[in-house]
C-alpha positions as CSV (number, residue, x, y, z in Angstrom):
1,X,320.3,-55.7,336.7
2,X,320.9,-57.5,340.4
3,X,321.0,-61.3,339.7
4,X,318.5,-61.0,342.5
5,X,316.4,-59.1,340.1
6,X,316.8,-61.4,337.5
7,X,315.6,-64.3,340.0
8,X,312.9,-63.1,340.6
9,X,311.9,-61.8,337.0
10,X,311.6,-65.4,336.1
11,X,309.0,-66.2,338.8
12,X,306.0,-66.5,336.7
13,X,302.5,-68.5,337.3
14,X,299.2,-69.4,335.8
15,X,297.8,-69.2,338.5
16,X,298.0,-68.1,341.9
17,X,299.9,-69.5,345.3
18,X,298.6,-72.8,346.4
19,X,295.6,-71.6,348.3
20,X,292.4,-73.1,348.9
21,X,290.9,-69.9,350.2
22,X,292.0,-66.5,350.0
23,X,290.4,-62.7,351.9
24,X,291.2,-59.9,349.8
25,X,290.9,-56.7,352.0
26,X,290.0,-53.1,350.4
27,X,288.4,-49.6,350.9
28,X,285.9,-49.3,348.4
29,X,283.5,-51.7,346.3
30,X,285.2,-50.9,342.9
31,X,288.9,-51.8,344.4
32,X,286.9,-56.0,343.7
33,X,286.3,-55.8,340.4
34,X,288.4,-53.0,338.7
35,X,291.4,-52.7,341.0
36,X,292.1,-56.4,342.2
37,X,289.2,-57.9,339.7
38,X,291.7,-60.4,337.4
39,X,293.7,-62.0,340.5
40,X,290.4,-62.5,341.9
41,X,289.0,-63.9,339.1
42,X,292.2,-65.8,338.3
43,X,291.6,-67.2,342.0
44,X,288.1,-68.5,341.2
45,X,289.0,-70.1,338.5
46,X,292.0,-72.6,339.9
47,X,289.4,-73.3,342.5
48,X,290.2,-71.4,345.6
49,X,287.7,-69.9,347.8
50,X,287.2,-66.2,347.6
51,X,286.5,-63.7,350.3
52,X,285.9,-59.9,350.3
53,X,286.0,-57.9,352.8
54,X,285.1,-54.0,351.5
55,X,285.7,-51.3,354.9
56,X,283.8,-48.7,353.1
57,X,280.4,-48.1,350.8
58,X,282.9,-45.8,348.9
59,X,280.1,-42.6,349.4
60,X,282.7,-39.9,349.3
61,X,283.1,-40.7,345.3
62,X,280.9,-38.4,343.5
63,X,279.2,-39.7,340.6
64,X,277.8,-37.0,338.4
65,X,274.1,-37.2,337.7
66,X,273.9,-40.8,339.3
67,X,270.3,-41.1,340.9
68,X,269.1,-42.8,344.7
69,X,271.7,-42.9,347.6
70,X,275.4,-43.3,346.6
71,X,276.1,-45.6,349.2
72,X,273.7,-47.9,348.3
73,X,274.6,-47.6,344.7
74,X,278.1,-49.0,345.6
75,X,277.2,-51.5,347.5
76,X,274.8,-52.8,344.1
77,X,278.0,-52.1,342.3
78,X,279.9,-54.8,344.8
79,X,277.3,-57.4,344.1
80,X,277.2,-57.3,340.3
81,X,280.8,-56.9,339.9
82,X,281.0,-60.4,341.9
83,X,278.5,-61.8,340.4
84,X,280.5,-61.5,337.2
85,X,284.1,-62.5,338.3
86,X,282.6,-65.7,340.0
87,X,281.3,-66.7,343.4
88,X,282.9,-64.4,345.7
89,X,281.7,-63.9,349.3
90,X,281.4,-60.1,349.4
91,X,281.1,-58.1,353.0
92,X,280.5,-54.5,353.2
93,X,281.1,-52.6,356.1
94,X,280.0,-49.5,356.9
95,X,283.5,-47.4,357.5
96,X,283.6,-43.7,356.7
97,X,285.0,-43.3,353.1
98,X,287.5,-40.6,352.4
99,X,288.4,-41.0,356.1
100,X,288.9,-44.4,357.0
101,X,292.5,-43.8,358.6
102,X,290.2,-41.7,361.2
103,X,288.8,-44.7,362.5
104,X,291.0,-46.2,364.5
105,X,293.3,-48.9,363.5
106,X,292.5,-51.4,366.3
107,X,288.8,-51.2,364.8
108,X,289.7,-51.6,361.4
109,X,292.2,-54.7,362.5
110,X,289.3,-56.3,364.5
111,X,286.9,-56.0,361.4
112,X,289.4,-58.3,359.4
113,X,290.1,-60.3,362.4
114,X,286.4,-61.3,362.6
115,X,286.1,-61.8,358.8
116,X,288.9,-63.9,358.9
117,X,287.5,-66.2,361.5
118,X,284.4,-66.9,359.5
119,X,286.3,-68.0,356.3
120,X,289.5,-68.9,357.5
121,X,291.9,-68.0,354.5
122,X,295.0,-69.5,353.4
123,X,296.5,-65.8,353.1
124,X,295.0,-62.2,352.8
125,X,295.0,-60.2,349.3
126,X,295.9,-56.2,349.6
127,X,296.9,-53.0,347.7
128,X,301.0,-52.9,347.4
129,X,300.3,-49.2,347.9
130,X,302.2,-46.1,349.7
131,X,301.1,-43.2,351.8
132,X,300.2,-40.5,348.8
133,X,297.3,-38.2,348.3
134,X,294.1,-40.0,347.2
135,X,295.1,-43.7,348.6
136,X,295.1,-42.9,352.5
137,X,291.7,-45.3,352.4
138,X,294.0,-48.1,350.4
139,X,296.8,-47.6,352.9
140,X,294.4,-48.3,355.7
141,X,292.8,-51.2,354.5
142,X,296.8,-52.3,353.6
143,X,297.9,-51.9,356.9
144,X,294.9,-53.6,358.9
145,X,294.8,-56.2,356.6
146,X,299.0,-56.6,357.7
147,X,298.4,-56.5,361.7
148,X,295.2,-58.8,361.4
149,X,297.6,-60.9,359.9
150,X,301.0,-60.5,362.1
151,X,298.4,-61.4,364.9
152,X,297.1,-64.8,362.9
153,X,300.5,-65.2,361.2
154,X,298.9,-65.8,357.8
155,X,300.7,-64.5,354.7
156,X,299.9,-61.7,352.7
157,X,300.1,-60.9,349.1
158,X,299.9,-57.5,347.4
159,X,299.1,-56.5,344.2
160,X,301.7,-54.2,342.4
161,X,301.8,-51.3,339.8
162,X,305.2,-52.3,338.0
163,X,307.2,-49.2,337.3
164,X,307.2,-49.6,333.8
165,X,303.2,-49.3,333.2
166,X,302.8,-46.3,335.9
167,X,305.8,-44.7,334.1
168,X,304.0,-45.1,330.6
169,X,300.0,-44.0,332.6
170,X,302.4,-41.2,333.7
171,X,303.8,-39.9,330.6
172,X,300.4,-40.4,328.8
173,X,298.0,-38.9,331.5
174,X,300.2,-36.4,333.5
175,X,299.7,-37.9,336.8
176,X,301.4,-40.3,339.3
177,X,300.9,-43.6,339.6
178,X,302.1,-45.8,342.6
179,X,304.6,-48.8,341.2
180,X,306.8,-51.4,342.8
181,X,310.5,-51.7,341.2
182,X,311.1,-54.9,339.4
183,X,313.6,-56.1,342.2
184,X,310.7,-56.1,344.7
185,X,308.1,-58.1,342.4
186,X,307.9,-61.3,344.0
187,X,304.8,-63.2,341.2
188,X,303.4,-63.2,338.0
189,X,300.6,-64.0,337.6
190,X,298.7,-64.9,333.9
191,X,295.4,-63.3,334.2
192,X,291.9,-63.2,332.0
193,X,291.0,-59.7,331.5
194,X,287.2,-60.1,329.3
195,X,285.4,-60.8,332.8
196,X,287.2,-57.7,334.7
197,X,286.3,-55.5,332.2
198,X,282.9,-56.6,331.8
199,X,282.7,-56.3,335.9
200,X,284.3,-52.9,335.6
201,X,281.2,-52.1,333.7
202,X,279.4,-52.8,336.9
203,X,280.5,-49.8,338.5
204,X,278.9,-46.3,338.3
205,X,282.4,-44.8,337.1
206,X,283.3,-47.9,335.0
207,X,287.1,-48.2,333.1
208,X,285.9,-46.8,329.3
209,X,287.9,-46.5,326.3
210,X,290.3,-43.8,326.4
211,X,290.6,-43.3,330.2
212,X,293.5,-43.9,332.3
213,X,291.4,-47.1,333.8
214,X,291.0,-48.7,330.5
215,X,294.7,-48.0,329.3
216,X,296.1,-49.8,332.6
217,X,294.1,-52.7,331.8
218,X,295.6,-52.5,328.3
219,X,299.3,-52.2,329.3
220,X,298.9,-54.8,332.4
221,X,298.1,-57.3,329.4
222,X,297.4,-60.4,330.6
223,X,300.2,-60.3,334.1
224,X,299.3,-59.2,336.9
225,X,302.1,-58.7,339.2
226,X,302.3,-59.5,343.0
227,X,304.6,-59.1,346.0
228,X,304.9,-60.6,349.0
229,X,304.1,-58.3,351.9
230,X,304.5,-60.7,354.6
231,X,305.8,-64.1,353.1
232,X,304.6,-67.7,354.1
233,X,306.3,-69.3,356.8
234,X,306.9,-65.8,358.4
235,X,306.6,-65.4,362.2
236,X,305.0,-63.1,363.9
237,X,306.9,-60.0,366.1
238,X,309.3,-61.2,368.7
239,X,309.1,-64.7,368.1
């Protein structure tokens, strides 16, 4: 192993950056509480502010033989789910799900430009993810979340799938899981996981026993792991 990879092995935290505010960008209502839940609620509890800014009602997810208007039902999910983490701030737009790449990026930057100007974050909070089949709704809300914040030069953090837990979710489940090498992981971060799970039962598809949910919450422990997308201190493009 690179002693580079070794450096920053031994980068570990209780808690996260020095922020007094944070805006964690996603697609859908369930990225808040199953997805990104634990940072958040490891946020809350060293005191910083927390905002949440959801693109999309997250419609296009069928629930089997869940009753009333789906969109709706998310939105419900949203609420409870931050109820139970703590006091987040929680807006929902109303984006397309399933097609939110479709939209047009300068609409989806503007959206987290205005959020950002009504809670006025120490750094934004996104999905470390990659173009792949399934996540072309996280990789949008990634990427506007990174050009709102070229534009306000404000860092970004995102969360990553370390290659050893997507390898075992792999193995164990037969599919493929998104992961960030161990060179690239930037922050670790100690992390309750009782109140995620218990906000993951918010949701009409909530992490059970047995799924592949439930087991990544068992083998991410009590780290979460985070890289820097766009570090503190960084300036913006062509200056």
């Amino acid at each position: 192993m690179s002693r580079k990879a070794m450096e920053r092995m031994g980068r570990s935290a209780g808690v996260p950056p020095d922020w007094t505010s944070v805006l964690a960008v996603i697609a859908h209502p369930d990225d808040a509480s199953f997805g990104l839940g634990a940072i958040l609620d490891a946020f809350v509890f060293a005191g910083v502010r927390v905002d949440v800014l959801c693109l999309t009602h997250g419609e296009a997810w069928t629930l089997e033989g869940a009753p009333g208007d789906l969109a709706a039902l998310r939105g419900a999910e949203l609420a409870s789910a931050a109820d139970v983490l703590g006091p987040e701030r929680a807006k929902l737009e109303d984006l397309p799900d399933g097609t939110l790449g479709e939209v047009g990026q300068s609409k989806l930057v503007a959206k987290v430009i205005a959020k950002v100007d009504t809670c006025l974050p120490d750094g934004l909070l996104v999905f470390d993810t990659e173009v792949a089949e399934g996540r072309l709704d996280h990789v949008a809300a990634t990427s506007a979340g990174m050009l709102a914040a070229e534009s306000l030069e404000l860092p970004v953090l995102g969360w990553a799938l370390s290659e050893r837990v997507a390898a075992r979710l792999g193995k164990e489940f037969g599919s493929r899981f998104t992961s960030t090498p161990v060179d690239e992981i930037d922050l670790r971060v100690t992390v309750e996981r009782a109140r995620q799970r218990v906000a993951s039962r918010q949701l009409g598809d909530p992490a059970v026993p047995g799924g592949a949910r439930w087991r990544r919450l068992e083998l991410l422990a009590d780290t979460n792991s985070l890289r820097w997308l766009r570090p503190p201190g960084h300036p913006a493009t062509g200056t």
